[in-house]
GUDOFI-524306 format. One record per residue: residue in three letters; x, y, z of N, C-alpha, C in turn; residue number from 1. Coordinates in Angstrom, 3 decimals. Layout:
N
ALA, X, Y, Z, X, Y, Z, X, Y, Z, NUM
...
END
This chain:
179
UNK, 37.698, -27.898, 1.708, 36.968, -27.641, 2.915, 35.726, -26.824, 2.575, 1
UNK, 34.474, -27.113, 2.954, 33.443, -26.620, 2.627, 32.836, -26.018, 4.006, 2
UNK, 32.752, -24.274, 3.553, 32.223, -23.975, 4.989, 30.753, -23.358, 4.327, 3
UNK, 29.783, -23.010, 5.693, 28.446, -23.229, 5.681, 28.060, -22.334, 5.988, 4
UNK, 27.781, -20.863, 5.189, 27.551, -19.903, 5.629, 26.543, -19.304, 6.923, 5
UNK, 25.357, -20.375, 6.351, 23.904, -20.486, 7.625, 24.408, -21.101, 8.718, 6
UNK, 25.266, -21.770, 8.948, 25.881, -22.566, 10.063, 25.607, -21.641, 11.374, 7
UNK, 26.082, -20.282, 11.280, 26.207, -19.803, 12.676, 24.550, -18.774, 12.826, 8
UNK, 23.981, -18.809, 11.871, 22.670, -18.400, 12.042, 21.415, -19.767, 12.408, 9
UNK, 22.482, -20.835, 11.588, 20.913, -22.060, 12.373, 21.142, -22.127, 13.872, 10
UNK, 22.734, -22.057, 13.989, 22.605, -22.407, 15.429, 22.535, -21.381, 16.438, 11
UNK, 22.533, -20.330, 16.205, 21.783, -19.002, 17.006, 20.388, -19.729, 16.983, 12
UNK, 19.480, -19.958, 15.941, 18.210, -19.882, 16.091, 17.644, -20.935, 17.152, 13
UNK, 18.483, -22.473, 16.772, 18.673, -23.412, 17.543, 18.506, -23.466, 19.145, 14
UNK, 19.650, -22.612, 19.324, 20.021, -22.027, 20.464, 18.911, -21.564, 21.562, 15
UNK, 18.453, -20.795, 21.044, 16.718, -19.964, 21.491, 16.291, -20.981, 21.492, 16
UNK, 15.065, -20.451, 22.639, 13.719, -21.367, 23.120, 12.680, -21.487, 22.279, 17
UNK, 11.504, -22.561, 22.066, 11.411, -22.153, 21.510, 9.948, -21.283, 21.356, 18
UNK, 9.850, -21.070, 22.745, 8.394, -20.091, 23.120, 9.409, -18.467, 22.406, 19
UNK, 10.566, -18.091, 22.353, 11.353, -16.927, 21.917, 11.145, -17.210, 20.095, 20
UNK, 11.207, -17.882, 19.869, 11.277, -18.276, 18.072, 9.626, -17.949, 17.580, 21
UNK, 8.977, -18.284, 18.612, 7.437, -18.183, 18.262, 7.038, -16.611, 18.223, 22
UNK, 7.594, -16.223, 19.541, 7.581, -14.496, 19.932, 7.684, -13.675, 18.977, 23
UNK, 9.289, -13.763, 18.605, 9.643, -13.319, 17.294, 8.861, -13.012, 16.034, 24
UNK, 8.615, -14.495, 16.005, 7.656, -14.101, 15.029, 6.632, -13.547, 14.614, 25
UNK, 5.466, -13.361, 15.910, 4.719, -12.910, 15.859, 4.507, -11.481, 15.918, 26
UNK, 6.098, -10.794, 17.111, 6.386, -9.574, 16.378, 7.092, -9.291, 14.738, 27
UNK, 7.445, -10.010, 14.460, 7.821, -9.477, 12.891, 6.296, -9.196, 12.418, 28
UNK, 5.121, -10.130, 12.475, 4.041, -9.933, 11.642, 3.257, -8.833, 12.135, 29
UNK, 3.607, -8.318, 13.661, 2.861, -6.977, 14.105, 3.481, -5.950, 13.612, 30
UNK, 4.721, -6.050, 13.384, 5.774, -4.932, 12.628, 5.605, -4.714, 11.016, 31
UNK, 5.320, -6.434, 10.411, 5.236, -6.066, 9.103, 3.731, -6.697, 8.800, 32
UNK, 2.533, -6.486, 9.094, 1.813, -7.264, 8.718, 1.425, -7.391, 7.017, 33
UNK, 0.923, -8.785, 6.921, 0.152, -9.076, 5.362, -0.372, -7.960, 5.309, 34
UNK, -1.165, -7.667, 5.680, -2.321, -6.238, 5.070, -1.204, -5.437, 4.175, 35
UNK, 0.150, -4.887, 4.636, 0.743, -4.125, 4.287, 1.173, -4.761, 2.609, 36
UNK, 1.557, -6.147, 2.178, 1.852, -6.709, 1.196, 0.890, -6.492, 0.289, 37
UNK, -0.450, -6.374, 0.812, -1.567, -6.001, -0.520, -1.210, -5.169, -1.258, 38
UNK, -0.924, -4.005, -0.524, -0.773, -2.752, -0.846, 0.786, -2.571, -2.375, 39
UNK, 1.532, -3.767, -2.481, 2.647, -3.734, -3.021, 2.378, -4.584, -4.245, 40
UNK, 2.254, -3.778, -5.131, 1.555, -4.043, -6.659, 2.233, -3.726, -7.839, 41
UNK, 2.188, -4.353, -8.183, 2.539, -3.241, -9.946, 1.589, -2.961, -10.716, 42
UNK, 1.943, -2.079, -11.495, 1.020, -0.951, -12.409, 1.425, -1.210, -13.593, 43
UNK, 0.059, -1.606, -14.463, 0.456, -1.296, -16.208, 0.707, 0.197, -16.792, 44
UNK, 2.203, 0.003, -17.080, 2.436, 1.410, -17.889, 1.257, 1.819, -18.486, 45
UNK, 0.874, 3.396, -18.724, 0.299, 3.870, -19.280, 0.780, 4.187, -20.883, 46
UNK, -0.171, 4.141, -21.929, 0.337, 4.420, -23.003, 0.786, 5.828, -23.323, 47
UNK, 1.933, 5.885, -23.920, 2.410, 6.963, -24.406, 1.796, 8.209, -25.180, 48
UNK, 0.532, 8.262, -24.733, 0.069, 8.985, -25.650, -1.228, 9.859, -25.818, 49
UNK, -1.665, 10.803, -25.773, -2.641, 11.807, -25.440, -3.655, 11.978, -26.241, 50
UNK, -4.720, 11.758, -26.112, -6.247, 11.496, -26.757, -7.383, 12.228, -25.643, 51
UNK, -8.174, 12.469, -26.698, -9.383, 13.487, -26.296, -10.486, 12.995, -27.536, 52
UNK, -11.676, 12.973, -26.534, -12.685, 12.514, -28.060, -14.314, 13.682, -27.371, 53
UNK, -14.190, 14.106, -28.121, -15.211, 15.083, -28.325, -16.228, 15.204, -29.761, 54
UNK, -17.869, 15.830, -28.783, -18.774, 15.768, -29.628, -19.248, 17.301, -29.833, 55
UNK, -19.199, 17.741, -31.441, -19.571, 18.904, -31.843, -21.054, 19.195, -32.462, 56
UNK, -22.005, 19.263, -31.647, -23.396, 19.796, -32.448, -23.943, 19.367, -31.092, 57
UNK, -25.760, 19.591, -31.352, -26.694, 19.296, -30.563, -26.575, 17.824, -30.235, 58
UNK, -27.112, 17.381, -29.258, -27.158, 15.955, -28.871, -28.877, 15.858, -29.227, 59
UNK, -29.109, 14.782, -30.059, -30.241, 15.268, -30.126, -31.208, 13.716, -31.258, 60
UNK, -32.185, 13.621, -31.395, -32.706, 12.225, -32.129, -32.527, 12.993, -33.487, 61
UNK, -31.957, 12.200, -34.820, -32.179, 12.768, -35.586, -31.581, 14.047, -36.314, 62
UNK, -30.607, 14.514, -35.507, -29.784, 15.313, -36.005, -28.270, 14.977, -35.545, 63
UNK, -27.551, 15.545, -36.727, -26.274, 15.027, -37.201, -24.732, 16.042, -36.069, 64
UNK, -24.528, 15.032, -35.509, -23.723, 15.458, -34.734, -22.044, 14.717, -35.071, 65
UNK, -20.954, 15.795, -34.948, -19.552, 15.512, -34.754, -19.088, 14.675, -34.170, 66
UNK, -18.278, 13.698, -34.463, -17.380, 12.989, -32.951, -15.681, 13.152, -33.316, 67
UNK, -15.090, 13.656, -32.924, -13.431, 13.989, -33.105, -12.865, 13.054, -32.277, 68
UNK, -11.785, 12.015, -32.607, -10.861, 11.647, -31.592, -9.408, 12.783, -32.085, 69
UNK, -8.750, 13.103, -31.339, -7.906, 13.825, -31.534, -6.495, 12.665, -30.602, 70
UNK, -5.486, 12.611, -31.284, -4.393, 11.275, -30.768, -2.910, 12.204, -30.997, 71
UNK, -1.883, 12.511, -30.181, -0.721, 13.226, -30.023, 0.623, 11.381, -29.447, 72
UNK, 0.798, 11.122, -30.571, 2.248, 10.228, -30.009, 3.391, 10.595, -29.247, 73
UNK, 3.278, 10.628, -27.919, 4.691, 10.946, -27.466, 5.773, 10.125, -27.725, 74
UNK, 5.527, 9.373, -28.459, 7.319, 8.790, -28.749, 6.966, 7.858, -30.391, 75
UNK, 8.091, 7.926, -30.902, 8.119, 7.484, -32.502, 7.306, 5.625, -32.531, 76
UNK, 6.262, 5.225, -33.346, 6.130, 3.906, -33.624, 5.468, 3.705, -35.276, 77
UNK, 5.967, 2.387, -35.371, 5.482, 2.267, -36.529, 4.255, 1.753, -36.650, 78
UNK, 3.174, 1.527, -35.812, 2.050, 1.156, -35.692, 0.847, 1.790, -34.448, 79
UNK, 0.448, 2.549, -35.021, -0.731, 3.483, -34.348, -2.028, 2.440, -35.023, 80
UNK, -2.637, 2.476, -34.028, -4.360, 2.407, -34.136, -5.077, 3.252, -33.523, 81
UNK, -5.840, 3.538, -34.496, -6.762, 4.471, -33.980, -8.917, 4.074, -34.175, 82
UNK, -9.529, 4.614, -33.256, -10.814, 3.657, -33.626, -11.795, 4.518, -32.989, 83
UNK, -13.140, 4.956, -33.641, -14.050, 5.697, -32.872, -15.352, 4.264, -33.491, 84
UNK, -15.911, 3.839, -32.178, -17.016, 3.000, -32.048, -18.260, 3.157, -32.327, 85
UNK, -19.188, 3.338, -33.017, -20.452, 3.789, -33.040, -21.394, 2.740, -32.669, 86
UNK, -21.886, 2.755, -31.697, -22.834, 1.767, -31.237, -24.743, 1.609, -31.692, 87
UNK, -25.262, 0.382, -31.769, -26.507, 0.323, -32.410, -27.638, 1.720, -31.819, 88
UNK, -27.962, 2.045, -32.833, -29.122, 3.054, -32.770, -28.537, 4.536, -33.037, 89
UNK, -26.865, 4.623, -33.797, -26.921, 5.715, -34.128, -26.244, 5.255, -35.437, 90
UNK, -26.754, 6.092, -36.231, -25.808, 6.006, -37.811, -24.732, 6.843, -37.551, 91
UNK, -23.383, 6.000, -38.920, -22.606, 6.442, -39.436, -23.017, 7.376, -40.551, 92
UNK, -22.789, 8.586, -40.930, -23.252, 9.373, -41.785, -22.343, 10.041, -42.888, 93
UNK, -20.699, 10.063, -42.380, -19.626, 10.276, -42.837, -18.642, 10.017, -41.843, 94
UNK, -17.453, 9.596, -42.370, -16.200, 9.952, -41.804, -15.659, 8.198, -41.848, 95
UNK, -14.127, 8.356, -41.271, -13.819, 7.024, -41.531, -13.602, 6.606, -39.877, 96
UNK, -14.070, 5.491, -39.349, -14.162, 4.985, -38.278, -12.825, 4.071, -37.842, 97
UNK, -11.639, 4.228, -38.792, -10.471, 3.639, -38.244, -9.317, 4.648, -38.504, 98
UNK, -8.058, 4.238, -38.478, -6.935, 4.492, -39.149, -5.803, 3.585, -38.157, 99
UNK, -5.136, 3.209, -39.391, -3.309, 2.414, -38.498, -2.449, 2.838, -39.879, 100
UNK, -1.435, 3.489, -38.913, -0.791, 3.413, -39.715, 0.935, 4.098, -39.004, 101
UNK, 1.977, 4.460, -39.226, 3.070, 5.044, -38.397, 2.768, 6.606, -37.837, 102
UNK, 3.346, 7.180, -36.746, 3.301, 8.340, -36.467, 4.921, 8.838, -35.646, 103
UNK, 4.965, 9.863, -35.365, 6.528, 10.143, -35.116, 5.794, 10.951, -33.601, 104
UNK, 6.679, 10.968, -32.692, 6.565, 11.845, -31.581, 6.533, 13.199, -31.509, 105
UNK, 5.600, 13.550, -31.097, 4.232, 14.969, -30.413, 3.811, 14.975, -32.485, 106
UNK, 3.751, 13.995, -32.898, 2.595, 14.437, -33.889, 1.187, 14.083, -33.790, 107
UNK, 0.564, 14.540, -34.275, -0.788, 14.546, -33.932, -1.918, 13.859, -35.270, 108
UNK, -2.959, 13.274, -35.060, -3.768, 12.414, -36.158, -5.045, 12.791, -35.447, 109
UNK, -5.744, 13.074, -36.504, -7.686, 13.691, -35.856, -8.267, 12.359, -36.848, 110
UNK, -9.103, 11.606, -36.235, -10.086, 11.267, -36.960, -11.562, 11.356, -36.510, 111
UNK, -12.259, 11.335, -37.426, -13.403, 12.748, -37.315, -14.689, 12.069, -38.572, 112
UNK, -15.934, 11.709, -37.433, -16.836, 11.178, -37.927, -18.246, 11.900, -37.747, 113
UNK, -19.465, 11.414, -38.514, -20.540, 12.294, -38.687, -21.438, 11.370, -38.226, 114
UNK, -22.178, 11.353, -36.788, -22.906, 10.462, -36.426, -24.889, 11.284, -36.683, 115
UNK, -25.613, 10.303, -36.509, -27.214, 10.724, -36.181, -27.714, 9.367, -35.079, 116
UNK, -28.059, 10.016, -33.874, -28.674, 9.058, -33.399, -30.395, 8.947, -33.554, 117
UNK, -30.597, 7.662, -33.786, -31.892, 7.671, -34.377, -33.131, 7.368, -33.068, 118
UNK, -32.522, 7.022, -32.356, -33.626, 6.387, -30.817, -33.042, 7.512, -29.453, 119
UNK, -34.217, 7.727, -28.516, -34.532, 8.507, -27.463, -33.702, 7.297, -26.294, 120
UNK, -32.359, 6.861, -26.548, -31.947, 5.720, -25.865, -30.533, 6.432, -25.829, 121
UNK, -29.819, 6.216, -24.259, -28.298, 6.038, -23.679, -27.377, 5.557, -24.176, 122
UNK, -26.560, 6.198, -25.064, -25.956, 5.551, -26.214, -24.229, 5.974, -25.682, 123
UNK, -23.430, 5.269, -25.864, -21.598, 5.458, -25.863, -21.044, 5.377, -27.024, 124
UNK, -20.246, 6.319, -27.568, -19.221, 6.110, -29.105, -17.619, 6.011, -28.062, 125
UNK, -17.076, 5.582, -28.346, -15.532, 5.570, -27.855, -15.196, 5.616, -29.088, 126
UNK, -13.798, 6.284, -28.728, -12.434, 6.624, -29.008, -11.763, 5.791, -28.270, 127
UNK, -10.692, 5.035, -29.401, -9.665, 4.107, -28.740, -8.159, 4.282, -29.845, 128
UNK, -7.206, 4.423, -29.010, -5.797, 4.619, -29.227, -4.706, 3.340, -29.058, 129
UNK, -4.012, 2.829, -29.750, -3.255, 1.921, -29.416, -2.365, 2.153, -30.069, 130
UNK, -0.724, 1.468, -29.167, 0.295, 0.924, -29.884, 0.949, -0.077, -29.682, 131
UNK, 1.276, -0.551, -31.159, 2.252, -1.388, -31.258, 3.383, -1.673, -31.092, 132
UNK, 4.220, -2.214, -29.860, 5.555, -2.170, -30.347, 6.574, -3.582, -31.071, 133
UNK, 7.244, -3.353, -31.307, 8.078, -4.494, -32.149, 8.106, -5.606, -31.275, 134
UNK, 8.320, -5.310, -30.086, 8.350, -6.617, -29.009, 7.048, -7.225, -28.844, 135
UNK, 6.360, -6.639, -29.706, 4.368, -7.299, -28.883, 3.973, -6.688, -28.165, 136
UNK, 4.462, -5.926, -27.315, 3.674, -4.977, -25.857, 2.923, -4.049, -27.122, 137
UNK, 1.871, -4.155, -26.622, 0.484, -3.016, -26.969, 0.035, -2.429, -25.739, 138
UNK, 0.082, -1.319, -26.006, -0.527, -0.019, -25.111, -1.797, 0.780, -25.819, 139
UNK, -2.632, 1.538, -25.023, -3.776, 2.079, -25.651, -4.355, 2.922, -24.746, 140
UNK, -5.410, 3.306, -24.917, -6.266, 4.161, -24.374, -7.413, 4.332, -25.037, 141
UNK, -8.417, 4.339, -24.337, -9.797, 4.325, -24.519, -10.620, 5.362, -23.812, 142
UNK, -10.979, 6.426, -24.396, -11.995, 7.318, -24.327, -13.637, 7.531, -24.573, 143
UNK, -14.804, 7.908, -24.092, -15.979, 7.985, -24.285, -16.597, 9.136, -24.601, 144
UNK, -17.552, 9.104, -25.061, -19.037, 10.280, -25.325, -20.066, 9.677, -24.755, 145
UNK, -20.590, 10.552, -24.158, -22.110, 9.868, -23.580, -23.077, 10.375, -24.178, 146
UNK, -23.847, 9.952, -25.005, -25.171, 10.560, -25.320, -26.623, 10.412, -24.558, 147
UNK, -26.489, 11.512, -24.045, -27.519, 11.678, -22.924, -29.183, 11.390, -23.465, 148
UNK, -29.667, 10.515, -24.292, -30.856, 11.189, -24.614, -31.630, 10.515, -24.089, 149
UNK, -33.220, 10.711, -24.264, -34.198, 10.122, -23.305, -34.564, 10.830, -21.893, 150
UNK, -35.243, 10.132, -20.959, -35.688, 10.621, -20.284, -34.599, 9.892, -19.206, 151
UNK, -34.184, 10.694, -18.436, -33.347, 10.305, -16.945, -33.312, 9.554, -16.228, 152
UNK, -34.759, 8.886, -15.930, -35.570, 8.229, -14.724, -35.167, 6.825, -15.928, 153
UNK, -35.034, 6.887, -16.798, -35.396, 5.458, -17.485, -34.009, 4.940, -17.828, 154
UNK, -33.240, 6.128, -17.690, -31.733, 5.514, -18.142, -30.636, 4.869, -16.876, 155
UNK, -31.330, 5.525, -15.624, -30.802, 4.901, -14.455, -31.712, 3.708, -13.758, 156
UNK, -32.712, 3.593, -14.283, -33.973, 2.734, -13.491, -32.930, 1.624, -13.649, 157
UNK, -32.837, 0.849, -12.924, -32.402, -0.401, -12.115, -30.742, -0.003, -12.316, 158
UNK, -29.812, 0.399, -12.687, -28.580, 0.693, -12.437, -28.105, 0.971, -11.299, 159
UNK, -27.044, 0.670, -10.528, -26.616, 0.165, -9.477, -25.653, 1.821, -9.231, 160
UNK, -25.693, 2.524, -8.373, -24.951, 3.531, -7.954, -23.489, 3.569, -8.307, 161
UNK, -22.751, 4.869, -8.442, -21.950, 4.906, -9.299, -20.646, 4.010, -8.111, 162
UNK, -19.581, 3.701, -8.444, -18.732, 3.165, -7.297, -17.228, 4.616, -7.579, 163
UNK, -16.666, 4.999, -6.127, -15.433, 5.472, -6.170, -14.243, 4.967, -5.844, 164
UNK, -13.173, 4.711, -6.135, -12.406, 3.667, -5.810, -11.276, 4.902, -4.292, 165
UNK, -11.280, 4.962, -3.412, -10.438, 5.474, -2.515, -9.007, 5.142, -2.399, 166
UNK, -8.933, 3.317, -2.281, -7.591, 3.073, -1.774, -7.644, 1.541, -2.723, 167
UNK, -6.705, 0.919, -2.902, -7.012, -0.267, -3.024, -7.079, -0.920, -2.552, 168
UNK, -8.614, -1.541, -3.449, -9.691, -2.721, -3.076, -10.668, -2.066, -1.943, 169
UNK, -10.891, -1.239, -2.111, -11.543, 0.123, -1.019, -12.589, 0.863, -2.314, 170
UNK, -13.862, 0.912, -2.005, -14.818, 1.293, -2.495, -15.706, 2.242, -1.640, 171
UNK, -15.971, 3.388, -2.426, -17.794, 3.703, -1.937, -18.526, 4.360, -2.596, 172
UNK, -19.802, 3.649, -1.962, -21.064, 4.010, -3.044, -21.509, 5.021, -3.007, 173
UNK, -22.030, 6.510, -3.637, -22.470, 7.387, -3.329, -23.760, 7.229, -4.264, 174
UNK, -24.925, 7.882, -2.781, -26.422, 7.788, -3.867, -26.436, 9.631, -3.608, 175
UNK, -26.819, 9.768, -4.794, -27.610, 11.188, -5.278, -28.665, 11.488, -5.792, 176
UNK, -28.936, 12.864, -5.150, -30.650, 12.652, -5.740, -30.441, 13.171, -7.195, 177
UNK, -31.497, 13.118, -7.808, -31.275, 13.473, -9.072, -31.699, 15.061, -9.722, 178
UNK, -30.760, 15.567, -10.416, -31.209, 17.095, -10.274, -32.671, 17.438, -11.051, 179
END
């Protein structure tokens, strides 16, 4: 004997009119509307792991300035990457611009380079952190330096105002004057 569990729920629904089936529904969607489903997302884990990239000397054309990434593993892997970027118009002058290799949890790895920027131009070095795990999931983190140089008016001329993110998919633009 095969019984039909939905049996006594189709025929409740059945049952109803069907201007009441329509009703219904339209309160469920005032009760639960779509808008509210946007809002229900998932999030990429953050990587395990604490980085800071900092610049030691003058910012300046022509003189030789520090860049430190500093990287703390909170949990044991056998594959760390580590990477500070130097982008066109500043030299490498010393230091080594990679490292991979294992690290154990809350230990810590500095790598530590000797830049010169050679042009009066808006320049970015990042610091970038990654790991490997045995399953394939890679995690990371990516950090910046801004090198401010040049003149102000020329580094924002046509750049589009900065954006703040409030809520998601919720933006606003803030204009400022310039100090």
């Amino acid at each position: 004997m095969h019984v039909d569990m939905t049996t006594d729920i189709r025929r409740f629904l059945l049952m109803l009119p069907r201007p009441a089936v329509v009703l219904g529904a339209v309160l469920l969607l005032l009760v639960f509307p779509f808008g509210s489903l946007r809002s229900v997302h998932a999030t990429m884990p953050s990587a395990p792991i604490e980085m800071a990239v900092l610049a030691i000397g003058e910012v300046a054309v022509d003189v030789d300035l520090t860049i430190t990434l500093t990287v703390r593993s909170l949990v044991d892997t056998e594959r760390m990457s580590l990477a500070i970027t130097v982008p066109d118009g500043v030299d490498l002058i010393a230091g080594q611009t990679a490292w991979v290799g294992p690290m154990r949890a809350q230990e810590s790895r500095v790598l530590s380079v000797t830049v010169r920027p050679r042009r009066a131009a808006f320049s970015v070095i990042q610091g970038a952190a990654r790991i490997e795990f045995p399953d394939g999931t890679i995690l990371g983190d990516v950090r910046s330096v801004n090198l401010s140089l040049g003149e102000r008016s020329k580094q924002t001329l046509g750049l589009s105002p900065p954006q703040k993110t409030t809520t998601p998919g919720e933006f606003v633009i803030e204009f400022r004057d310039a100090p």
